[in-house]
C-alpha positions as CSV (number, residue, x, y, z in Angstrom):
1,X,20.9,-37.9,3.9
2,X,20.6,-34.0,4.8
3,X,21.4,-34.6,8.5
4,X,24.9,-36.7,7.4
5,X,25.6,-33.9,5.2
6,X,24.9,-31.0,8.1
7,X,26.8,-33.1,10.2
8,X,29.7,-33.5,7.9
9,X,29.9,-29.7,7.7
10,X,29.5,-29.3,11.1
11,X,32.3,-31.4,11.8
12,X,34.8,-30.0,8.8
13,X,33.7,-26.3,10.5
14,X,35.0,-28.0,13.9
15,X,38.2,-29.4,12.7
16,X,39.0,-26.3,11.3
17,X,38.9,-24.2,13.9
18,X,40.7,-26.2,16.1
19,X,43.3,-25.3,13.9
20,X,43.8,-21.7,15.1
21,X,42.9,-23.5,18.5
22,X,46.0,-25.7,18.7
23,X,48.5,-23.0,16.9
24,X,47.7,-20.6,20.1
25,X,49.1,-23.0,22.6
26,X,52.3,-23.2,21.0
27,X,53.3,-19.5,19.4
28,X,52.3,-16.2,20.3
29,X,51.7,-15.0,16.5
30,X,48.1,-16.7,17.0
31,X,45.9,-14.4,19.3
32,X,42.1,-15.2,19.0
33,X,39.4,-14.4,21.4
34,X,36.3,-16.3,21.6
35,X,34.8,-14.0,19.3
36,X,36.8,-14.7,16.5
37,X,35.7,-18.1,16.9
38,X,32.6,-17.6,16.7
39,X,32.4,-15.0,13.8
40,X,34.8,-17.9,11.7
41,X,32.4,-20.3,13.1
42,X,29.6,-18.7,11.7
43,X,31.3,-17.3,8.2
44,X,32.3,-21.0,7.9
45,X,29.2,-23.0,8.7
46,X,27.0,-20.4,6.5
47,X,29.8,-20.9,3.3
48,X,29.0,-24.7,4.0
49,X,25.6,-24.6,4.8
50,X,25.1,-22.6,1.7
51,X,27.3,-24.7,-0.6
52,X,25.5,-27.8,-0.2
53,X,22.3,-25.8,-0.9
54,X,23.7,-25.1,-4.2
55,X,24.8,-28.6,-4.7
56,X,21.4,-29.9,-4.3
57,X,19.7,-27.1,-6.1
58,X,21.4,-26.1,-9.2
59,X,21.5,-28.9,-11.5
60,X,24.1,-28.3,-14.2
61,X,27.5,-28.8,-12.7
62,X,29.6,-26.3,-14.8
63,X,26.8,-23.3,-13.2
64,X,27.1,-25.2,-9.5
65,X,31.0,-25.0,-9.7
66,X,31.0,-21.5,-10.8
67,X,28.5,-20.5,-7.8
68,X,30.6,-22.1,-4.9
69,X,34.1,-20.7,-6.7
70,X,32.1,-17.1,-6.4
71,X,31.1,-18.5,-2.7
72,X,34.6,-18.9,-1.7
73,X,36.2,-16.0,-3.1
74,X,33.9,-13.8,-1.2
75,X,34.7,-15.6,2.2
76,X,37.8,-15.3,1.6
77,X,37.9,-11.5,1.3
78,X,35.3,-11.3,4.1
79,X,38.0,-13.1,6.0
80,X,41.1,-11.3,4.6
81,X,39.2,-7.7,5.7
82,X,38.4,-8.6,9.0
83,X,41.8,-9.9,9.6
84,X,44.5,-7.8,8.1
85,X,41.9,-4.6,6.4
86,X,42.5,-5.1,3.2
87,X,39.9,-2.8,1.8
88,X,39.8,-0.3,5.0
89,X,36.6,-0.1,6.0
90,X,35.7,0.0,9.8
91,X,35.4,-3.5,10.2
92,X,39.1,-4.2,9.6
93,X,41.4,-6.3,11.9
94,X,38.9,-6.9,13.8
């Protein structure tokens, strides 16, 4: 059951990023080296690697929820900084 869920991961992480993958052949506004793949690559596999951990080890739903909203929000500024610097630190727009 693990290896169905890695692999279900793995493949949401994959169909993801062929997102940003398809929107560069087609406009100019999307410009990401292969190190941006791999750093979202990595940010996104971890978040989903580390949700299903929570899943299977916290076992009241309401404090499960709560821990993957918390897990999200901080991707999402991880993401947010290294795209656009929201916060300013030396790491932004990277």
């Amino acid at each position: 059951m693990q290896r169905k869920r890695f692999f279900f991961i793995l493949l949401l992480v994959t169909l993801l990023l062929l997102v940003p993958l398809f929107a560069q052949q087609f406009t100019d506004e999307v410009n990401w080296t292969l190190f941006d793949f791999i750093l979202a690559g990595v940010m996104l596999l971890s978040t989903g690697l580390f949700c299903d951990f929570i899943f299977r080890k916290v076992k009241t739903n309401k404090y499960s929820i709560a821990i993957i909203v918390a897990i999200f929000g901080m991707l999402l500024l991880i993401w947010a900084e290294l795209a656009v610097g929201i916060f300013g630190t030396p790491l932004s727009g990277l």
